[in-house]
C-alpha positions as CSV (number, residue, x, y, z in Angstrom):
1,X,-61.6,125.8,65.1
2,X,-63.3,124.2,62.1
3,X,-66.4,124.4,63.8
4,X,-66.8,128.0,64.0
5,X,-69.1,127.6,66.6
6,X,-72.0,130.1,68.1
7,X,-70.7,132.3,65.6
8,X,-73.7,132.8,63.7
9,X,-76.7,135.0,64.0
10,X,-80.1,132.7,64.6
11,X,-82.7,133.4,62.4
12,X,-85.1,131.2,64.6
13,X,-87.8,132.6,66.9
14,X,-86.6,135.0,69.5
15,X,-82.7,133.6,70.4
16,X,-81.6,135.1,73.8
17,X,-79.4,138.3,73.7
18,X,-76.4,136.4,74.1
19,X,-76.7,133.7,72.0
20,X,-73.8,131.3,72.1
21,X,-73.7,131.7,75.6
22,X,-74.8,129.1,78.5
23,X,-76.6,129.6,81.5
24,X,-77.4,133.3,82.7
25,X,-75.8,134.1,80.1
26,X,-72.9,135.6,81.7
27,X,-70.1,137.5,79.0
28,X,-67.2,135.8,81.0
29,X,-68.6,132.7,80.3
30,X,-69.0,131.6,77.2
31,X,-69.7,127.5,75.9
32,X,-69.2,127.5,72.1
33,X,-72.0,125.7,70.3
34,X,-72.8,124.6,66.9
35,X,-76.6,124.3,65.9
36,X,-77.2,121.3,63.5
37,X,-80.0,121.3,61.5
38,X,-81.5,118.9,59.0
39,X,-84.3,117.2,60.4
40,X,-87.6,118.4,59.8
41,X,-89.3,117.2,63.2
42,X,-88.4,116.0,66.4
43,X,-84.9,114.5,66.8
44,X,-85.9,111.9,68.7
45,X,-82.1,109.8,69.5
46,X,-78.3,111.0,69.2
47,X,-75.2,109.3,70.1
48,X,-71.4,109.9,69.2
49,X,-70.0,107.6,66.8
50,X,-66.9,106.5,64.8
51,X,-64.6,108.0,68.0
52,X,-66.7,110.9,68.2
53,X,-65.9,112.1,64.5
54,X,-69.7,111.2,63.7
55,X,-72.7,112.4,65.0
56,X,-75.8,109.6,64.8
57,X,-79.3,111.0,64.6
58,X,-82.7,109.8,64.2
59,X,-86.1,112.0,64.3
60,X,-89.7,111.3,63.6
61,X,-89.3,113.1,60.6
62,X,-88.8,109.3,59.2
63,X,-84.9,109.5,59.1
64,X,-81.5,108.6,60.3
65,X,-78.6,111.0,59.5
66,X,-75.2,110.6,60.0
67,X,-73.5,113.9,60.5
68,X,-70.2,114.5,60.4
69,X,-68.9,116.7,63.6
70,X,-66.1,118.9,62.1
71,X,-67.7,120.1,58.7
72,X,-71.7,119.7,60.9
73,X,-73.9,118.5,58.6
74,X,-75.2,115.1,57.4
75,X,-72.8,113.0,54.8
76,X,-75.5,110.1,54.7
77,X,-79.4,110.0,55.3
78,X,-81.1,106.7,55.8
79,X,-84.7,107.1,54.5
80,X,-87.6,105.8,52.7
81,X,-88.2,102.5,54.8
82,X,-89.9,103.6,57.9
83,X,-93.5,104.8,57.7
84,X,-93.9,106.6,60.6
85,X,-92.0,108.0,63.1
86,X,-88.3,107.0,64.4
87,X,-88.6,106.5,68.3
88,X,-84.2,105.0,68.5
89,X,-81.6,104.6,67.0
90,X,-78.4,102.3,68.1
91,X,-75.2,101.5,66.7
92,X,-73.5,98.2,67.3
93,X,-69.8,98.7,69.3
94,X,-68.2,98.4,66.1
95,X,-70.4,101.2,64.2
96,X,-70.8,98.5,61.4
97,X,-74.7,98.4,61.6
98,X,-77.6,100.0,63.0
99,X,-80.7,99.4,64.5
100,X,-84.2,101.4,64.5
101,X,-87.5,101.3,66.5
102,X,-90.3,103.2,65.4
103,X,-94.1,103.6,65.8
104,X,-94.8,102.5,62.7
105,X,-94.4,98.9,65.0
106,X,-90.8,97.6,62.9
107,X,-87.3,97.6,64.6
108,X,-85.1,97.9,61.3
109,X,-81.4,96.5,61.3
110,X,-79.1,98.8,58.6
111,X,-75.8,98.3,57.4
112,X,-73.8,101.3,57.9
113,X,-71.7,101.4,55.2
114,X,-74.2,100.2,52.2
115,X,-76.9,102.1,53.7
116,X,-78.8,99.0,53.0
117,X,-81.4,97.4,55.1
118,X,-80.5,93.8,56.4
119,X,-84.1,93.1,58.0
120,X,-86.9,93.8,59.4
121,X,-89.1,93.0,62.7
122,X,-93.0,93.6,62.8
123,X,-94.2,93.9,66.3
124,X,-97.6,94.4,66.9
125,X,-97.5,97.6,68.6
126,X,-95.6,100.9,68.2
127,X,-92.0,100.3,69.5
128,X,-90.3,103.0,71.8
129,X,-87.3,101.7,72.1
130,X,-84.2,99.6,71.0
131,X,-80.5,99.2,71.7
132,X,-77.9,96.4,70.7
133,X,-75.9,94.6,73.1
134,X,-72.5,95.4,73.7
135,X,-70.7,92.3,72.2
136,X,-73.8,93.1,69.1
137,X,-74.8,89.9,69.4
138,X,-78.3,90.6,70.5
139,X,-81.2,93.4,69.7
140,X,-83.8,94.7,72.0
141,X,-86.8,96.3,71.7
142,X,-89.9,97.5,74.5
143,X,-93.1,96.9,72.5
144,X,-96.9,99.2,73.5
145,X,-98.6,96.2,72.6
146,X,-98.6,93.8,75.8
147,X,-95.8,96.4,77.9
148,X,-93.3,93.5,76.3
149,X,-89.6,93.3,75.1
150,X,-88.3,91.5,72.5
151,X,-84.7,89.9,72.4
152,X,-83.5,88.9,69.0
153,X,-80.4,87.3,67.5
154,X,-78.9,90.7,66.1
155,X,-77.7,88.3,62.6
156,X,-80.6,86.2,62.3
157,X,-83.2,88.4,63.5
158,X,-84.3,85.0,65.1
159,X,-86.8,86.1,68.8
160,X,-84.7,84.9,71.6
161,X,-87.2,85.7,74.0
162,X,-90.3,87.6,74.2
163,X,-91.2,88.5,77.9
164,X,-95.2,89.8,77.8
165,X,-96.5,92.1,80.6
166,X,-92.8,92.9,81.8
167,X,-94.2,96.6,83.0
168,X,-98.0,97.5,83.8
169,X,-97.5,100.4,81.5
170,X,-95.6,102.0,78.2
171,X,-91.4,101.0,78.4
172,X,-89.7,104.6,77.5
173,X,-86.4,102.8,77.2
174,X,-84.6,99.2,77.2
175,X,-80.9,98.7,77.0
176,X,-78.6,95.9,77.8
177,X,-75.9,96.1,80.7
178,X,-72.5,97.0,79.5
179,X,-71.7,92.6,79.9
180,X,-74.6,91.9,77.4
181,X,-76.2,89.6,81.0
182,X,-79.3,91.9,82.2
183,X,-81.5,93.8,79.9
184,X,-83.0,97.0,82.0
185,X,-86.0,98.0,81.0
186,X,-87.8,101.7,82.7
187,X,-91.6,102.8,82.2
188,X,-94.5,105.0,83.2
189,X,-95.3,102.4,85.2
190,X,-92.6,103.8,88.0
191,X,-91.0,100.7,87.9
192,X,-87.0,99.8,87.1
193,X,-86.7,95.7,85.9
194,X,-83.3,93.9,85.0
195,X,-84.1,90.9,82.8
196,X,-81.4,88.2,82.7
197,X,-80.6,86.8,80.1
198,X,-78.8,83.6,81.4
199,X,-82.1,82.6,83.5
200,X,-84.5,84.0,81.1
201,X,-86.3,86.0,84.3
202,X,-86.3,89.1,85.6
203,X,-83.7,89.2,88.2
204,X,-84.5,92.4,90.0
205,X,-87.8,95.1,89.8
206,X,-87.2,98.4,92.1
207,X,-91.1,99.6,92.6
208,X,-90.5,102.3,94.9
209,X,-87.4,104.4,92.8
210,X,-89.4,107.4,91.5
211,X,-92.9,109.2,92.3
212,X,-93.4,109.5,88.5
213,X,-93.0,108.4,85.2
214,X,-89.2,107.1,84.6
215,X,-87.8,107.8,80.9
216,X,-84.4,106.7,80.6
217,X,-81.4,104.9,82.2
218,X,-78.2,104.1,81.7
219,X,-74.9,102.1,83.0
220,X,-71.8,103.0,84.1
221,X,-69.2,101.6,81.4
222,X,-68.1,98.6,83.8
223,X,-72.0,98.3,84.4
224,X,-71.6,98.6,88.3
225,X,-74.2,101.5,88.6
226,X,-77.4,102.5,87.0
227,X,-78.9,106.1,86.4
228,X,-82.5,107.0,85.9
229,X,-84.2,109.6,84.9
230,X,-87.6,110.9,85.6
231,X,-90.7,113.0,85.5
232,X,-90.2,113.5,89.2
233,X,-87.6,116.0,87.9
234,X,-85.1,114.0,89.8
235,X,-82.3,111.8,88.4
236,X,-80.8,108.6,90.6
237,X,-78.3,106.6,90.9
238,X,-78.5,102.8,91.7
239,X,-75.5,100.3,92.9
240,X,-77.4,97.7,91.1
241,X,-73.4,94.9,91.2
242,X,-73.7,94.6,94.7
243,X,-77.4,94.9,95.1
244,X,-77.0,97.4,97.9
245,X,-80.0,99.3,96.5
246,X,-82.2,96.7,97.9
247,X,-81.3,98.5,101.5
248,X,-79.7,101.4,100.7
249,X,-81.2,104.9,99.0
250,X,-80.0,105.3,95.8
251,X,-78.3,109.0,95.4
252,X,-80.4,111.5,94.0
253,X,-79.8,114.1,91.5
254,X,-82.3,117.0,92.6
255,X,-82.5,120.5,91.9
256,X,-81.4,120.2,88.2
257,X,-84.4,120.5,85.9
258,X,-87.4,122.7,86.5
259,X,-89.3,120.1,84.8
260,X,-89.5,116.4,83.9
261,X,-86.1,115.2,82.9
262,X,-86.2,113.2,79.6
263,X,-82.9,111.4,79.3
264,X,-79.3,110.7,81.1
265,X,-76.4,109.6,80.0
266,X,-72.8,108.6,82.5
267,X,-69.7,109.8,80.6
268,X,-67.3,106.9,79.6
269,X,-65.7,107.6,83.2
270,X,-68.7,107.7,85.0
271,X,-67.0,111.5,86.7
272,X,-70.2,113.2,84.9
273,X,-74.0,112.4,83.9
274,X,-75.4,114.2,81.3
275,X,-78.9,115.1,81.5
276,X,-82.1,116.5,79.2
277,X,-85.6,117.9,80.1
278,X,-88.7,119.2,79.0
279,X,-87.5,122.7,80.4
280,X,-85.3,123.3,77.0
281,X,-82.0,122.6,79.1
282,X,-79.4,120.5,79.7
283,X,-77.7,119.7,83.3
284,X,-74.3,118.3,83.8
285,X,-74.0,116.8,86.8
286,X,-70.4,115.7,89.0
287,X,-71.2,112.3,90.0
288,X,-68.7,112.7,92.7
289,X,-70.1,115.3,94.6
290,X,-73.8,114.8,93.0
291,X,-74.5,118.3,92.2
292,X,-75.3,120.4,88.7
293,X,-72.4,121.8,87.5
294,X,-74.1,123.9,84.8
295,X,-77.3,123.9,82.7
296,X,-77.0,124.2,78.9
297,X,-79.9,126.9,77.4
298,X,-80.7,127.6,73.7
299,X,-82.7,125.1,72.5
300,X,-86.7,126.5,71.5
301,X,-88.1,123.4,72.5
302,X,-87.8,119.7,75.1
303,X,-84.2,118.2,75.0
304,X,-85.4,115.0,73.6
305,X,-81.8,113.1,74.5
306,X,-78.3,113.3,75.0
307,X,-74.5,112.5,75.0
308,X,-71.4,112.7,75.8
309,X,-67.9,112.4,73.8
310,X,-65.2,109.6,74.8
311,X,-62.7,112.7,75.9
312,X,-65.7,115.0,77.7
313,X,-65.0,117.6,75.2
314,X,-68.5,117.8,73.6
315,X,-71.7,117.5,74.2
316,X,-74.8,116.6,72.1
317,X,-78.4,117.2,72.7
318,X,-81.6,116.6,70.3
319,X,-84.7,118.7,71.0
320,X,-88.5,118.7,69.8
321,X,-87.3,121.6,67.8
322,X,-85.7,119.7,65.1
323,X,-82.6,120.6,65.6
324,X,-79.2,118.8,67.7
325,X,-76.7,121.1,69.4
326,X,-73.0,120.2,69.5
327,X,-71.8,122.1,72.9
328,X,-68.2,122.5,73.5
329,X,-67.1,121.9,77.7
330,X,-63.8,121.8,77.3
331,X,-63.3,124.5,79.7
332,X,-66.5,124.0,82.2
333,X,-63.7,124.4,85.5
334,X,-63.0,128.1,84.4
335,X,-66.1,129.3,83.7
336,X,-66.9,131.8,87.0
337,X,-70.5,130.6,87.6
338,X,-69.3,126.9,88.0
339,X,-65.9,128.1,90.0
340,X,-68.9,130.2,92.4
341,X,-71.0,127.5,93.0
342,X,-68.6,125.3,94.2
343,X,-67.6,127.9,96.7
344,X,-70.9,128.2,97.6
345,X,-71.8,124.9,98.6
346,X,-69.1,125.1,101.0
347,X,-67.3,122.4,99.0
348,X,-63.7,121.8,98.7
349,X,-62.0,118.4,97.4
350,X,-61.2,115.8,100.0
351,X,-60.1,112.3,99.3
352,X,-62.3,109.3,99.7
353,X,-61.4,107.2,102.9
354,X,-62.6,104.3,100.9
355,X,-60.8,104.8,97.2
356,X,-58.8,107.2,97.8
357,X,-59.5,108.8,94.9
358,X,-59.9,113.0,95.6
359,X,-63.8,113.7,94.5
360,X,-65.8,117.1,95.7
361,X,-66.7,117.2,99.2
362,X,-70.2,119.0,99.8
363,X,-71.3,119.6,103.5
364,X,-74.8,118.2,104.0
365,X,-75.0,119.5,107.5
366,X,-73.4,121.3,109.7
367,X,-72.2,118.6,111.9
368,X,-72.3,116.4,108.8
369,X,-69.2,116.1,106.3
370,X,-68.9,113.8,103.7
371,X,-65.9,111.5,103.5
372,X,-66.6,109.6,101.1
373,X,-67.0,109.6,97.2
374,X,-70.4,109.4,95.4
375,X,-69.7,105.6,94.5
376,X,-67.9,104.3,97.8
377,X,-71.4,106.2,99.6
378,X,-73.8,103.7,96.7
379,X,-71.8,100.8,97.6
380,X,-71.1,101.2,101.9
């Protein structure tokens, strides 16, 4: 493997007995890992990149690194420009440029292969977050100053729109939907808004989704179904195409962090979220069944973000402790713990009356089966 991962003795403040092990650390079950380290403060935003050959980073140690996942370490650092520190950073779908937020109040557009900065975007308050549309033809970015997001022309770095007092409180996170239609926006303010950007309004709000502070969200890849995450330690998941939330709970992801949960991500076949919290782990969920299949542990500090490769294979996490951790799931279905809990649950694959498609059927009651998957349930 030419990551010779969780082979290494840590020299960092007490690692568990079994390091390179997940969970309880059980010796039948063992989740390679490799620990990258480079940053020198919090690592703030990490995504896959390049078909998952590159590893993008950003930290408020001022930087952006781009790591390259077989040799794990950085083979281009993108420095000197911001002053303070880096809150996002977001590839366009092509991986041909970059975009930044950070609190020194810019959102910086990069070219990816120059290293070279195309422009730059004075707000005037720190900005928390950015992302670029999925057809890159647009940038956004939540602003502190006015609770506000900013739509730009991703070229010109022309405003498109800028929509004051959107939330009553700090936006953690803005992204467009996977059509480039709706920009979400979440905040402490409790609150869930799609902007259109056809009408120029905001299309829906959900008030009552969590009892705390929401810090993330993100889409399914066809866009049909929206995940938050929360300081209510919960995660949920919203059928925001057919707008059945407006009548309908969404389904909830419980039990999964002992903690405020900091960020979720859907795999690109929406079959798993991926989630990170101030408890030092990382949950993966089935989305199916909607229950945690295992919890990642090493990191010595909150699990700031993370994702998920195109192929499930890997999975990547940034922490408060500087460092990002490449976990290796190939073989999550063997390991005991996960094969037990199934059992446990008194769960056993059914098929979906609805799609047909099998998914894991956990009893709720016991008069109550389910008999249907986690999506036909969000959308009947």
């Amino acid at each position: 493997d030419p990551l010779a991962l969780g082979s290494e003795p840590e020299p960092e403040p007490e690692p568990s007995p079994a390091e390179g092990r997940w969970g309880d650390q059980e010796p039948m079950a063992q989740i390679q890992f490799k620990i990258l380290r480079g940053h020198r403060d919090t690592v703030s935003s990490c995504h896959f990149c390049f078909e998952d050959t590159k590893i993008l980073s950003c930290s408020y140690d001022r930087t952006v690194k781009l790591w390259d996942v077989a040799k794990g370490f950085p083979i281009r650092v993108f420095e000197e420009e911001h002053t303070a520190p880096i809150s996002e950073c977001n590839l366009s779908p092509d991986d041909r440029r970059m975009v930044t937020s950070s609190y020194d109040n810019t959102v910086k557009a990069w070219d990816m292969e120059t290293g070279k900065m195309l422009w730059t975007i004075e707000h005037e308050g720190i900005v928390t977050s950015c992302n670029i549309s999925c057809d890159g033809k647009y940038v956004v970015s939540g602003s502190d100053k006015g609770n506000s997001i900013f739509v730009f022309d991703a070229v010109s770095a022309t405003v498109v729109a800028h929509v004051q007092g959107h939330h009553r409180s700090t936006i953690t996170r803005c992204c467009f939907d996977p059509n480039s239609e709706r920009v979400t926006s979440v905040s402490y303010d409790k609150t869930i808004k799609l902007w259109d950007m056809t009408s120029r309004s905001t299309s829906i709000t959900i008030n009552e989704g969590h009892s705390n502070a929401i810090s993330d969200c993100c889409f399914t890849s066809d866009g049909h179904y929206l995940c938050t995450a929360s300081w209510d330690k919960s995660l949920k998941i919203w059928d925001i195409k057919t707008g059945e939330f407006r009548c309908h709970e969404p389904v909830s992801l419980n039990q999964g962090h002992e903690g405020s949960v900091s960020s979720c991500l859907f795999s690109q076949d929406a079959s798993l979220v991926v989630s990170g919290g101030y408890d030092k782990t990382i949950a993966i969920w089935e989305t199916d069944a909607g229950y945690k299949k295992l919890s990642l542990k090493g990191h010595w500090d909150w699990v700031t973000d993370v994702a998920i490769s195109e192929n499930k294979k890997w999975i990547l996490s940034a922490s408060k402790d500087s460092t990002l951790r490449l976990w290796n799931i190939e073989k999550i279905d063997q390991i005991p713990s996960v094969i037990e809990s199934r059992k446990e649950k008194g769960s056993k694959i059914a098929q979906c009356e609805e799609c047909e498609k099998p998914f894991l059927s956990l009893q709720c009651s016991d008069f109550e089966m389910i008999t249907k998957c986690v999506f036909c349930r969000l959308s009947s």
